[in-house]
C-alpha positions as CSV (number, residue, x, y, z in Angstrom):
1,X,10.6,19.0,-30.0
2,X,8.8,18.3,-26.7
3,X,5.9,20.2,-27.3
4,X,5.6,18.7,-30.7
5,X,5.7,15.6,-29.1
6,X,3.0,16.0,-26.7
7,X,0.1,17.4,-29.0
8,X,1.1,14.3,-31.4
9,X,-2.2,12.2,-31.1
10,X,-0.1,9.1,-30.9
11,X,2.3,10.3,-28.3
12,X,-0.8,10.8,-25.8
13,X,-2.4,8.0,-26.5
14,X,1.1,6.3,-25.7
15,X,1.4,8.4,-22.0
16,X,-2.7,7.4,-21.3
17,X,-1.7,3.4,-22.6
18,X,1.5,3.7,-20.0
19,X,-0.4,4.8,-17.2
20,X,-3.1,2.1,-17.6
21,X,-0.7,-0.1,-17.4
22,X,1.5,1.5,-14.9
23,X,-2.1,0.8,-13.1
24,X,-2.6,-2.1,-13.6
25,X,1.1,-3.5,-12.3
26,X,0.8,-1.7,-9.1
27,X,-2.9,-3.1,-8.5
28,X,-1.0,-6.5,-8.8
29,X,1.4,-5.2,-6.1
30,X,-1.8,-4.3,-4.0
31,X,-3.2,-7.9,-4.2
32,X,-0.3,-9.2,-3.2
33,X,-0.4,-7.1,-0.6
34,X,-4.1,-8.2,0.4
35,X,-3.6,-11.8,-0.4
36,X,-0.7,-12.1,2.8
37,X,-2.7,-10.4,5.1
38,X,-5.9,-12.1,4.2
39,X,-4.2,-15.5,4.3
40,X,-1.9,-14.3,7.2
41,X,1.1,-15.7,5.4
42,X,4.7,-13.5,5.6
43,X,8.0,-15.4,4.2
44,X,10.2,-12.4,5.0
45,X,11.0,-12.7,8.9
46,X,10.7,-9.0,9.1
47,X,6.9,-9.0,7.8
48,X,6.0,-12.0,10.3
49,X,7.2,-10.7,13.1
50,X,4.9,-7.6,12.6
51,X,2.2,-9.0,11.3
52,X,2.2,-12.5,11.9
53,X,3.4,-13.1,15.4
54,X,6.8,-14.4,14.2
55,X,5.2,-17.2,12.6
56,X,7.0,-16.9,9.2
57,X,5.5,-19.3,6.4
58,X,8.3,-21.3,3.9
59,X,5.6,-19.9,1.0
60,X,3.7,-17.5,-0.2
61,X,0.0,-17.9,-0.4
62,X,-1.3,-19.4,-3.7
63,X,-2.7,-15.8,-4.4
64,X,0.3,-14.0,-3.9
65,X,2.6,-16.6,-5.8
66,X,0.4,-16.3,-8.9
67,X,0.3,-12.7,-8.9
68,X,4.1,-12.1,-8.4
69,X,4.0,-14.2,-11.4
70,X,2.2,-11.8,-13.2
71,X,4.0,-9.3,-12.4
72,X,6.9,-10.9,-13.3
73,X,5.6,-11.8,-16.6
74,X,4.5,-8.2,-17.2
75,X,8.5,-6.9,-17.0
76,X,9.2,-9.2,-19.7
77,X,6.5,-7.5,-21.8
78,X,5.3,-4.3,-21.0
79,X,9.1,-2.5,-21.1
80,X,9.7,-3.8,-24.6
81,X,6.5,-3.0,-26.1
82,X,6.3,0.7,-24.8
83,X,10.0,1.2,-26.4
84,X,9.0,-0.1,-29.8
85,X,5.7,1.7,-29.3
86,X,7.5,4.9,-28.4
87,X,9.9,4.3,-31.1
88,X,7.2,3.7,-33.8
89,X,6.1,7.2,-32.7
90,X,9.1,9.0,-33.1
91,X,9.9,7.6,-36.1
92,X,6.7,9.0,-37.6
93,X,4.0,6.4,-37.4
94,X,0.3,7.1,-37.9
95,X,-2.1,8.0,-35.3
96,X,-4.4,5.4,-36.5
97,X,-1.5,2.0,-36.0
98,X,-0.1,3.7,-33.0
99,X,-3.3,4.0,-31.6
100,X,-4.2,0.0,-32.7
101,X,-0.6,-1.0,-31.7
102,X,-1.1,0.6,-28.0
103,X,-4.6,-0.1,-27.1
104,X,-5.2,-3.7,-28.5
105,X,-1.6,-4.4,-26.2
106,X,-3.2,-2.6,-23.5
107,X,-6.6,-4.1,-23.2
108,X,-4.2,-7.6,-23.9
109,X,-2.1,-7.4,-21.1
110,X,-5.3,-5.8,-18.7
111,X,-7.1,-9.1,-19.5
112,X,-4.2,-11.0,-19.5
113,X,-3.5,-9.9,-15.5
114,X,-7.5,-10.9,-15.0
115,X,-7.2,-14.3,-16.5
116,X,-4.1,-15.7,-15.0
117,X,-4.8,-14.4,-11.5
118,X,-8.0,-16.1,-12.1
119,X,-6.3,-19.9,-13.5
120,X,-7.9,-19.5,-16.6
121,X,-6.7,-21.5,-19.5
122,X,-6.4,-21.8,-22.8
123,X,-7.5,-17.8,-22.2
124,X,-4.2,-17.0,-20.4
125,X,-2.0,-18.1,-23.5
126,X,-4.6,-16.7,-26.3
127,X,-4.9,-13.3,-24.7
128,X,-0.6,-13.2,-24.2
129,X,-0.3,-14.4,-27.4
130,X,-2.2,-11.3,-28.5
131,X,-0.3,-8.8,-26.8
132,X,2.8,-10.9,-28.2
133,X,2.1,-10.6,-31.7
134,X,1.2,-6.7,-31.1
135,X,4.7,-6.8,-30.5
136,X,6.3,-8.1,-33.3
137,X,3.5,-6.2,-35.6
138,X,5.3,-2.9,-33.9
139,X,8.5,-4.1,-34.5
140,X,7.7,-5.0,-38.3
141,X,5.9,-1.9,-38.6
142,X,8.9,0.0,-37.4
143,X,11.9,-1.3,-39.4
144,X,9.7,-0.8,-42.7
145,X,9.0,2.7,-42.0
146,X,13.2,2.7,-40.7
147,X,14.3,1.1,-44.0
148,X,11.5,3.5,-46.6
């Protein structure tokens, strides 16, 4: 079953979608990283006290608070749609939606990182509401192939 699985088309394009995006969460982590040492701001008293003299801040720089947002907004997201895209799979979905399903919800939520570390709106809410109806397209997609 395995090795069927990973010479299905859809199944790889899947894994390569997952570790864009696996990617793209941990460069979030890394600007959140960059954005408290740039801005020399550490609310954990642990993290100023090396790197900030002891001087601990009450908030995170406007940088790092937006992309912890991000991030945050990405678990509510990512996880769902790489089950019902993994689902779609094993249930026996084409290569051809699997690979529209994963990529257009990849490239959504890539962008969608870009524009709201960069304040960008009415962008922000088109581009989620892309990946968000990629979602529900999945999920349709999968109960009429469940109930055929």
């Amino acid at each position: 079953m395995l090795a069927e699985l990973s010479s299905c088309v859809a199944f790889q394009i899947w894994a390569m979608c997952l570790a864009v995006l696996f990617c793209k969460m941990f460069a979030l982590s890394v600007v959140q990283g960059i954005g408290r040492i740039s801005s020399g701001k550490f609310t954990r008293p642990e993290d100023a006290a090396v790197f900030a003299e002891g001087k601990q801040a009450t908030r995170e720089a406007p940088l790092v608070e937006r992309a912890g947002q991000c991030w945050r907004n990405d678990l509510e997201n990512i996880p769902m749609f790489l089950l019902l895209a993994l689902a779609f799979i094993l249930a026996g979905g084409s290569d051809e939606w699997a690979m529209f399903y994963c990529v257009t919800f990849t490239v959504s939520r890539v962008l969608h990182s870009v524009v709201y570390l960069c304040a960008f709106q009415p962008h922000r809410t088109i581009i989620y509401s892309v990946g968000a109806a990629v979602c529900f397209m999945v999920a349709g997609h999968l109960i009429a192939l469940l109930g055929a």
